[in-house]
Biopython code that builds the backbone (N, CA, C, O; Angstrom):
import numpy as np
from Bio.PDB.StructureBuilder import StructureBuilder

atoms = [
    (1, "UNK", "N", (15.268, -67.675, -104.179)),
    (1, "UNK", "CA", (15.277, -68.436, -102.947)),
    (1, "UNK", "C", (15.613, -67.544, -101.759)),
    (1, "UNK", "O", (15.022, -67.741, -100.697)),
    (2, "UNK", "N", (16.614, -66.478, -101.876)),
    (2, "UNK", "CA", (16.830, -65.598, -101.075)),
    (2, "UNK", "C", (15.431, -64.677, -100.379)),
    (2, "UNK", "O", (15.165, -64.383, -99.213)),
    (3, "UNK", "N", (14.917, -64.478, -101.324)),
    (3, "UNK", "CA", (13.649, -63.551, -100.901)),
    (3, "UNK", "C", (12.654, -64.468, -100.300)),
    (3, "UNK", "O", (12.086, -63.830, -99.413)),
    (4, "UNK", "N", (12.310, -65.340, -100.352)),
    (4, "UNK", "CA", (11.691, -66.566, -99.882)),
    (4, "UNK", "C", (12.345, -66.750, -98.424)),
    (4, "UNK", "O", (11.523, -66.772, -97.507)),
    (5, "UNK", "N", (13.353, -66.852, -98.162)),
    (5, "UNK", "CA", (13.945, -66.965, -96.659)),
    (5, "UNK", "C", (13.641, -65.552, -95.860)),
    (5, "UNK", "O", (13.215, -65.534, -94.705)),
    (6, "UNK", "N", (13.936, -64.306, -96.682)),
    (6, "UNK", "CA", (13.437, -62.744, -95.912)),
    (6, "UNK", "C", (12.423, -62.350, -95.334)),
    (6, "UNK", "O", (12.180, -61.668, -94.338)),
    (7, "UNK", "N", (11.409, -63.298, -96.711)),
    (7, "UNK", "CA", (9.572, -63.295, -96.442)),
    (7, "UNK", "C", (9.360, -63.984, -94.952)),
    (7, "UNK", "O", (8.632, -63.484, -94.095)),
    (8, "UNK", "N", (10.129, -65.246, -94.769)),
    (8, "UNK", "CA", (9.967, -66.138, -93.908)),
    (8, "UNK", "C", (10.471, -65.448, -92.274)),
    (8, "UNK", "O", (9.990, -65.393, -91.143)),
    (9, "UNK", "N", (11.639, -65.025, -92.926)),
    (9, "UNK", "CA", (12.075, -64.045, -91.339)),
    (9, "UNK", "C", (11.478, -63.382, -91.195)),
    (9, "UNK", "O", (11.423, -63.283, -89.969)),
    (10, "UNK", "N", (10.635, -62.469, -91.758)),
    (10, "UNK", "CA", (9.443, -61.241, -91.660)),
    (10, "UNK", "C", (8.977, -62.142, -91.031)),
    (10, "UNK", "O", (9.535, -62.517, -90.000)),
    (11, "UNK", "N", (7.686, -62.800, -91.546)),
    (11, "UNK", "CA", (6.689, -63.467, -90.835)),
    (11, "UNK", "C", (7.237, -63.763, -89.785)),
    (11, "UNK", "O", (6.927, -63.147, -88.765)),
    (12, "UNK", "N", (8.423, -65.022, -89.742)),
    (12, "UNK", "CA", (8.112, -65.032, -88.160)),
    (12, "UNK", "C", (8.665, -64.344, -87.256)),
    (12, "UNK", "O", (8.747, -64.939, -86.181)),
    (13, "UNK", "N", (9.155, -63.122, -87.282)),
    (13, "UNK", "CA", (9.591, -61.617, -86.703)),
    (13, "UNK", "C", (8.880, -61.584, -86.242)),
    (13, "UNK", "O", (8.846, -62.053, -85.105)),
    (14, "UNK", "N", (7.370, -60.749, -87.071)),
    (14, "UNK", "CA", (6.339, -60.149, -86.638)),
    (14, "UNK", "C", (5.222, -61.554, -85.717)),
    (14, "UNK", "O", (4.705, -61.357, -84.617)),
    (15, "UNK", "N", (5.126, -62.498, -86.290)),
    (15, "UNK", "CA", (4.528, -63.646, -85.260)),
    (15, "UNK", "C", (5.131, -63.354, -84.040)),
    (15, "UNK", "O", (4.297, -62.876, -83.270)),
    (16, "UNK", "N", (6.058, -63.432, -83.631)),
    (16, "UNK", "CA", (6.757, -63.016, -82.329)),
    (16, "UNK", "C", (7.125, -61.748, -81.641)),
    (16, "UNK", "O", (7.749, -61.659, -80.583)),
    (17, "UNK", "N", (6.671, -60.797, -82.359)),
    (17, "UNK", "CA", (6.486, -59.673, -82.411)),
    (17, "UNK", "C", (5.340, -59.425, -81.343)),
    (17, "UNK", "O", (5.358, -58.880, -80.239)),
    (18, "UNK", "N", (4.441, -59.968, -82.008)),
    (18, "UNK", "CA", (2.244, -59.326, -81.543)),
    (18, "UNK", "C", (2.599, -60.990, -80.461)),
    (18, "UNK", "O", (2.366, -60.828, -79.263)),
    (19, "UNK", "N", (2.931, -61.924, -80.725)),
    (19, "UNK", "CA", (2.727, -63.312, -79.393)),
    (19, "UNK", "C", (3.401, -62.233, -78.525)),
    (19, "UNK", "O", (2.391, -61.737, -78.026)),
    (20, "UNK", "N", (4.703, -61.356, -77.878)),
    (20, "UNK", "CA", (5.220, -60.789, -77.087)),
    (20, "UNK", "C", (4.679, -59.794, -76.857)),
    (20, "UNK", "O", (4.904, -59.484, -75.687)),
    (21, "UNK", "N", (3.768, -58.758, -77.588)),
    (21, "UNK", "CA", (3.081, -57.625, -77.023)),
    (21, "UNK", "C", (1.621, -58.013, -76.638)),
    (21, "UNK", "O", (1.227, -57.507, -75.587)),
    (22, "UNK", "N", (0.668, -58.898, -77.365)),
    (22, "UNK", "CA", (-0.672, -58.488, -77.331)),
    (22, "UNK", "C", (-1.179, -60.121, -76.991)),
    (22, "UNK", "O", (-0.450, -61.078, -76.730)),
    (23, "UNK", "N", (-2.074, -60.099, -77.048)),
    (23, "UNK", "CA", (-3.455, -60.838, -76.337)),
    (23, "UNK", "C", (-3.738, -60.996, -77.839)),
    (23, "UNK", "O", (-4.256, -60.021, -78.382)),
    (24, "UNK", "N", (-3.529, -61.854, -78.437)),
    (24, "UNK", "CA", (-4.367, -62.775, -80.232)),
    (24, "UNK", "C", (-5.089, -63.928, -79.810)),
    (24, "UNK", "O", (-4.642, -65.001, -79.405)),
    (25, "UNK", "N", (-6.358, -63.529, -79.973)),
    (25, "UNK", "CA", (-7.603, -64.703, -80.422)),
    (25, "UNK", "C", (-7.867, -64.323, -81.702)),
    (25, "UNK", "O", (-7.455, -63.368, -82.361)),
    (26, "UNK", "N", (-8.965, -65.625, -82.075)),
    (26, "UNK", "CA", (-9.336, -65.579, -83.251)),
    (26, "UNK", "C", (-10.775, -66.440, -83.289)),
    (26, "UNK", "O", (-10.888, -67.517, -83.874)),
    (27, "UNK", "N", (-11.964, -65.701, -82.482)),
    (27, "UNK", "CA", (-13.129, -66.169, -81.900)),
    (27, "UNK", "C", (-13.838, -67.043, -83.215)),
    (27, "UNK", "O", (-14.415, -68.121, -83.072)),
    (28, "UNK", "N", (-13.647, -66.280, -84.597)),
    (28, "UNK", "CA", (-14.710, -66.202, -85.044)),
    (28, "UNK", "C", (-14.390, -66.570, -86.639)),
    (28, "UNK", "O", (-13.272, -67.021, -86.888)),
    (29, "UNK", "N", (-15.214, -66.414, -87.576)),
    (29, "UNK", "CA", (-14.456, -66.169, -89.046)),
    (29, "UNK", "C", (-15.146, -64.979, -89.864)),
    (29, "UNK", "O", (-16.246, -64.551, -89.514)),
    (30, "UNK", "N", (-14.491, -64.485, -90.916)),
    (30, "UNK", "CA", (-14.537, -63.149, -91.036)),
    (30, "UNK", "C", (-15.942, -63.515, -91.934)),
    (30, "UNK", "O", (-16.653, -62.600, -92.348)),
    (31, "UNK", "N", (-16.197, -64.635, -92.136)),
    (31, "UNK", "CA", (-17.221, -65.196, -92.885)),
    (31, "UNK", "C", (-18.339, -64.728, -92.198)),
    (31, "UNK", "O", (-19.289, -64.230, -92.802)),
    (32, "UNK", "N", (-18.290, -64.897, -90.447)),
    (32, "UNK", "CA", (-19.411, -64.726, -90.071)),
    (32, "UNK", "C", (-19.685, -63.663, -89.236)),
    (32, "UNK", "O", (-20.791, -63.594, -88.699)),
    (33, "UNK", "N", (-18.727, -62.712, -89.024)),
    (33, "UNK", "CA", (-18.333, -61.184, -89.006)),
    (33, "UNK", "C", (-17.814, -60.394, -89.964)),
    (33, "UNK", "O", (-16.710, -59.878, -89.797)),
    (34, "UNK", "N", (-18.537, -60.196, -91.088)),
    (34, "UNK", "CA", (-17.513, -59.334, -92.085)),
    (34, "UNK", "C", (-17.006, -58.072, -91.385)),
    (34, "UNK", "O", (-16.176, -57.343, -91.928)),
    (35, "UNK", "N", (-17.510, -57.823, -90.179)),
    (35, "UNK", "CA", (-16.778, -56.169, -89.479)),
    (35, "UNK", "C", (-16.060, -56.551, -88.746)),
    (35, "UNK", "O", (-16.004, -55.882, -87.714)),
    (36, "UNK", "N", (-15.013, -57.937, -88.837)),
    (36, "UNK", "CA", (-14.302, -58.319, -87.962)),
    (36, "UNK", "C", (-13.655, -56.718, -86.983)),
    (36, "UNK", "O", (-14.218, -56.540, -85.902)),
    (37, "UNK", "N", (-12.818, -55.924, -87.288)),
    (37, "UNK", "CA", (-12.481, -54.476, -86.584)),
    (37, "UNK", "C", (-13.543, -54.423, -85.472)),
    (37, "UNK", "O", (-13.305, -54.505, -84.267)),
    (38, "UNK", "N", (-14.770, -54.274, -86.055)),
    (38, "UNK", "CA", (-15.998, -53.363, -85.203)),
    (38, "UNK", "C", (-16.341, -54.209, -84.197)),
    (38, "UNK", "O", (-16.654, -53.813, -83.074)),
    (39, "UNK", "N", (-16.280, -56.008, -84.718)),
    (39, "UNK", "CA", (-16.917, -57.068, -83.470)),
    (39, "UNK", "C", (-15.487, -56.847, -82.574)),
    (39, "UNK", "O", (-15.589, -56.484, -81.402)),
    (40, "UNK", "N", (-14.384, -57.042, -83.074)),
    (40, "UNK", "CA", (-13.384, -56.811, -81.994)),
    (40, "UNK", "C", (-13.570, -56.059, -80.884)),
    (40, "UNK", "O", (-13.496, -56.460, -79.722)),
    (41, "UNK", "N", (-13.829, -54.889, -81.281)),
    (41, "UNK", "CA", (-13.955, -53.699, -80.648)),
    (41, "UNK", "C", (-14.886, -53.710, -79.697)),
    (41, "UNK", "O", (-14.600, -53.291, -78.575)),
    (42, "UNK", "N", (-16.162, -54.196, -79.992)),
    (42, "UNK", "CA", (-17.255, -54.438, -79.173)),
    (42, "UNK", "C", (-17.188, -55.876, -78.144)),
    (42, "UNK", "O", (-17.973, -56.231, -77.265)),
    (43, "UNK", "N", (-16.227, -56.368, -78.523)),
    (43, "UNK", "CA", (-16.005, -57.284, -77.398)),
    (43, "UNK", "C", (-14.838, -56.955, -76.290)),
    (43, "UNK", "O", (-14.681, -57.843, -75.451)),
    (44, "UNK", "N", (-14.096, -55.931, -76.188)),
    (44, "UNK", "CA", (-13.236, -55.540, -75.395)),
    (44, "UNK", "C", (-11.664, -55.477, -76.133)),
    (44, "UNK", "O", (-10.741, -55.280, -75.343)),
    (45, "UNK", "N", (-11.378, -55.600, -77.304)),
    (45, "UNK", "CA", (-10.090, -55.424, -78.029)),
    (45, "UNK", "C", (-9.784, -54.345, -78.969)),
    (45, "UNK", "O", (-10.583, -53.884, -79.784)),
    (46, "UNK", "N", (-9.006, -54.108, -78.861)),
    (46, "UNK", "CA", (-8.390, -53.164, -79.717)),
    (46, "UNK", "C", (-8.422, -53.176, -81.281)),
    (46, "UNK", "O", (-8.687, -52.210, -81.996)),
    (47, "UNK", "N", (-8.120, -54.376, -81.659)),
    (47, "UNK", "CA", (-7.785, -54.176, -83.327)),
    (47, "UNK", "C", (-8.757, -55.462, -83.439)),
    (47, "UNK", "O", (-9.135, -56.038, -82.419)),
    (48, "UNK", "N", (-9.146, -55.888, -84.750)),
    (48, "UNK", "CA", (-10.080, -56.892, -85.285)),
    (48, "UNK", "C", (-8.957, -57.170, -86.738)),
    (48, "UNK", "O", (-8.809, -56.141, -87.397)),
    (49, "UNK", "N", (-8.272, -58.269, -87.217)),
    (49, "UNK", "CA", (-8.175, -58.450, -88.413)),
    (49, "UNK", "C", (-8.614, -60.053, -88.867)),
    (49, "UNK", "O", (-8.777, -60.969, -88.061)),
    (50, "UNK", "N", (-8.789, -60.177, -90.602)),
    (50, "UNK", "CA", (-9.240, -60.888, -90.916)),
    (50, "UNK", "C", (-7.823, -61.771, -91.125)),
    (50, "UNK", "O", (-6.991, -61.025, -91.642)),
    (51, "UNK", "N", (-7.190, -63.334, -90.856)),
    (51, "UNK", "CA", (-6.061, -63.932, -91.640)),
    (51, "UNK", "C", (-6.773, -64.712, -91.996)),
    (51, "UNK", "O", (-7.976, -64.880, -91.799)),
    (52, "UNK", "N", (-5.662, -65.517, -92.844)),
    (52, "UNK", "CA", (-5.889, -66.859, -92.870)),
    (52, "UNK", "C", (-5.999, -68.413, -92.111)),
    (52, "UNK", "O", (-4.945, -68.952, -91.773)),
    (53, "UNK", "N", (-6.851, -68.863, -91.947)),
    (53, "UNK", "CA", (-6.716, -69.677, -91.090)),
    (53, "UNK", "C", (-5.909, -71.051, -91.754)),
    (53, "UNK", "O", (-5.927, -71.326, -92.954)),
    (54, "UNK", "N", (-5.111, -71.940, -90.564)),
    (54, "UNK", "CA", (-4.762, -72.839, -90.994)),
    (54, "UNK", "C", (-5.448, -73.580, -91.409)),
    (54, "UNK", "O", (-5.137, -74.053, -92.502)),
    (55, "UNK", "N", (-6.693, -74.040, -90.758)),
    (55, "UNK", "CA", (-7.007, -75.394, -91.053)),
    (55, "UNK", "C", (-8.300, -75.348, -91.744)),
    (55, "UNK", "O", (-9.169, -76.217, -91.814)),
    (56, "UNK", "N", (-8.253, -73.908, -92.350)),
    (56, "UNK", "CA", (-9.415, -73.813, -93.415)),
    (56, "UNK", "C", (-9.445, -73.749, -95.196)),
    (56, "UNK", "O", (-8.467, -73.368, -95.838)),
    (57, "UNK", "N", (-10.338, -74.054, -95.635)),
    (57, "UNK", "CA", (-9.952, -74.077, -97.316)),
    (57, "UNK", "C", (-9.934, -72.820, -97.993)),
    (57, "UNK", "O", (-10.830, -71.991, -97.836)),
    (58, "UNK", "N", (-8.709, -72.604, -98.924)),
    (58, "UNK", "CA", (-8.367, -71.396, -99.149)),
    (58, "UNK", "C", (-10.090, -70.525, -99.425)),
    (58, "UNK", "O", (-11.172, -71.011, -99.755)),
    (59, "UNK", "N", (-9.650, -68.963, -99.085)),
    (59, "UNK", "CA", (-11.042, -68.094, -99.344)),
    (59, "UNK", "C", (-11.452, -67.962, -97.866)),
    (59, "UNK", "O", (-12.045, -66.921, -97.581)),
    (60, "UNK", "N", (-11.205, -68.957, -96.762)),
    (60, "UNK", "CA", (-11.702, -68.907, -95.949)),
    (60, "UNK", "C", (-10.724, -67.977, -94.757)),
    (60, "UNK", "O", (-9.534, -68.187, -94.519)),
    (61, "UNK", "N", (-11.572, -66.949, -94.133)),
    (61, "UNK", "CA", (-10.393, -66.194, -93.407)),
    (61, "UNK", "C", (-11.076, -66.611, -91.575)),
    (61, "UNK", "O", (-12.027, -67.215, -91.079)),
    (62, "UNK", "N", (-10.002, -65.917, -91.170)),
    (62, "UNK", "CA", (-10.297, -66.218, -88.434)),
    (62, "UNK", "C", (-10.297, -64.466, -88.787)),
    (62, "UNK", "O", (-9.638, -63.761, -89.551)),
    (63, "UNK", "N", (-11.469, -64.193, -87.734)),
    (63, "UNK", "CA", (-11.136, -62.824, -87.299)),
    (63, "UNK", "C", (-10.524, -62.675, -86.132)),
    (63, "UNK", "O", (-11.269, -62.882, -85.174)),
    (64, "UNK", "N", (-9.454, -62.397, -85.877)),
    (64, "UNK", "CA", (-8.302, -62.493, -85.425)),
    (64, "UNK", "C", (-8.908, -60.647, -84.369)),
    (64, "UNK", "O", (-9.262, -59.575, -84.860)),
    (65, "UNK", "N", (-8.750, -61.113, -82.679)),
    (65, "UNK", "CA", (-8.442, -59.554, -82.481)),
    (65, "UNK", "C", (-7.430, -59.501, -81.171)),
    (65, "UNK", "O", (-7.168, -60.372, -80.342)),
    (66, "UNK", "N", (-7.042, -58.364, -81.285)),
    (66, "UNK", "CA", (-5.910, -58.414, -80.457)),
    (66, "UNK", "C", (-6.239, -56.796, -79.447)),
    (66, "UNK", "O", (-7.075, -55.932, -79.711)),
    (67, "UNK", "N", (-5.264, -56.828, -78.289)),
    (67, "UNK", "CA", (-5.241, -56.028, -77.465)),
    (67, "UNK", "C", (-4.350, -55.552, -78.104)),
    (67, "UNK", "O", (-3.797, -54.522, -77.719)),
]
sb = StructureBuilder()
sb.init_structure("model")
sb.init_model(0)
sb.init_chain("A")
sb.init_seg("    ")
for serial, (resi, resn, name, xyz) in enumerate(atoms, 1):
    if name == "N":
        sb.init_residue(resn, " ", resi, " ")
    sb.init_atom(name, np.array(xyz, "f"), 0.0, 1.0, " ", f" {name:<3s}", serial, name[0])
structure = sb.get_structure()
């Protein structure tokens, strides 16, 4: 249960972490950019990653890019 609360402070560390430094959208799904990185990039951002989205069924990932 302990490690379960650490995991949880990580996450939302780093959630508040990148919300306080960077610019996060998530235009697209990695479904329909597998180069999520490269479309990032070509749209004016820095990094491209694939997460999980909330309100999608597992397997399904947001390409997520950030400044």
């Amino acid at each position: 249960m302990a490690l379960l609360k650490f995991f949880f402070v990580v996450i939302v560390g780093v959630l508040l972490f990148f919300h306080a430094n960077a610019t996060l959208i998530c235009p697209t799904t990695c479904t329909a950019q597998p180069d999520c990185d490269g479309y990032c990039k070509g749209i004016s951002f820095t990094k491209g990653t694939c997460v999980p989205g909330p309100n999608h069924p597992p397997g399904v990932y947001d390409c997520c890019c950030s400044k």
